[in-house]
C-alpha angles and dihedrals in degrees: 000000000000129000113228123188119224121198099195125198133178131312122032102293094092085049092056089047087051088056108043095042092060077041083076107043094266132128128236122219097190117210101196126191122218103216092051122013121102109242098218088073085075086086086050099064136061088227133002136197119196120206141154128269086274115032092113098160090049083064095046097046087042083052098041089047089052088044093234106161091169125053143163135221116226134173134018117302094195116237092222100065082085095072088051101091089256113193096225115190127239084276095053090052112043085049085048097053097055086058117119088204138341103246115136100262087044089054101041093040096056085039081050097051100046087051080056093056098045089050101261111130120195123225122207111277097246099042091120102035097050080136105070095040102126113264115222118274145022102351104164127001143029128326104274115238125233089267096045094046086050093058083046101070092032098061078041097060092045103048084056090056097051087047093056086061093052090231098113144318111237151058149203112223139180134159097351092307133110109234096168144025124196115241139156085318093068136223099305101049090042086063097050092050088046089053086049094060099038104020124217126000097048124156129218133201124196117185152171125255115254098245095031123181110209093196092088111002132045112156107241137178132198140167098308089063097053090047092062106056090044085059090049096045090248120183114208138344125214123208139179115266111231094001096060118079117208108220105215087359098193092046084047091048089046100048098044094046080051095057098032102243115152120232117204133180116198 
């Protein structure tokens, strides 16, 4: 048995990896932040430390006491939390100061590389969750006309560019227009900017970076999500096939096919 340490941050995707790793006859040492884990996943681990967005030291010494020399991010820390007023220890700031910028892949990669030093290692994101990963076509929704597959790979091909630029992964499309660009706020909240200025029928793209590490990052959606654009009259979301998870796939297939939101992986 293997100990495997777990730094969970907000929404259901850490709780899954809880799951599915003492599924397996491993063992979780949970690493749960105050400011965004759901507390419900404590039942969920063998041991759990809670700190502050920060404390970077805290996680290091928990996962060197429970001998985890592997580990796995899982769940949103929100970016904004940087503009919070955070009390970071000796160990966050030194790391923050050697940043070029703060963008997300900045952040997570220095975080990523001190792990490595001190013999974490960190495993893709996904590793444990390979089967909800979104498969390649139609998978909720009516058939997409001409127009709308159009828009498709147009929103698509923009919401690679921009994350090639690390400043967000979706976007808000309609009629061959971009209504809305992810930024700090996050998917849910682009696509409900994007529905204020067009109005219904909207169509959204999320996608991965094109150089994603999957170490600390893999774009998901769940039932919020779908939620939302239900809410905003959305028409249709493109994914990533392979590189997107599904949060409570069935739910997320039910509900879309209900409100007859189309669901595409590309």
């Amino acid at each position: 048995m293997s100990v495997i340490g777990l730094i969970a941050g907000n929404g259901r995707f850490p709780l899954l990896v809880a799951q599915e790793i003492r599924k397996r006859g491993d063992s979780v040492a949970l690493l749960a932040l105050k400011e965004e884990t759901d507390p419900s996943i404590e039942k969920l681990a063998d041991s759990c430390e809670w700190i502050s967005v920060g404390q970077f030291q805290k996680l290091i010494d928990y996962f060197h006491s429970k001998h985890a020399t592997t580990a796995i991010m899982a769940g949103q820390v929100k970016h904004s939390r940087l503009f919070e007023g955070l009390s970071l220890d000796w160990r966050a700031i030194k790391l923050m100061g050697k940043l070029v910028n703060k963008k997300t892949d900045s952040i997570l990669g220095a975080v990523c590389g001190e792990l490595s030093k001190e013999g974490i290692a960190l495993l893709p994101s996904h590793r444990y969750l390979s089967h909800l990963l979104a498969d390649k076509g139609i998978l909720a929704g009516p058939k997409l006309t001409k127009e709308e597959m159009g828009n498709i790979t147009f929103g698509f091909d923009t919401a690679k560019a921009i994350a090639g630029l690390d400043i967000g992964q979706t976007v808000v499309v309609k009629d061959m227009a971009v209504v809305a660009v992810e930024s700090i706020e996050g998917t849910d909240e682009c696509i409900r900017r994007g529905a204020s200025y067009a109005k219904e029928g909207v169509i959204v793209a999320k996608v991965s970076k094109p150089a994603q590490d999957f170490r600390f990052d893999v774009p998901v959606i769940g039932l919020a999500t779908i939620n939302t654009l239900k809410d905003c009259k959305a028409r249709a979301i493109a994914v990533e096939s392979g590189a997107t998870l599904m949060i409570d796939k069935p739910d997320i297939i039910s509900t879309a096919n209900d409100a007859g939101i189309t669901i595409v992986a590309l």
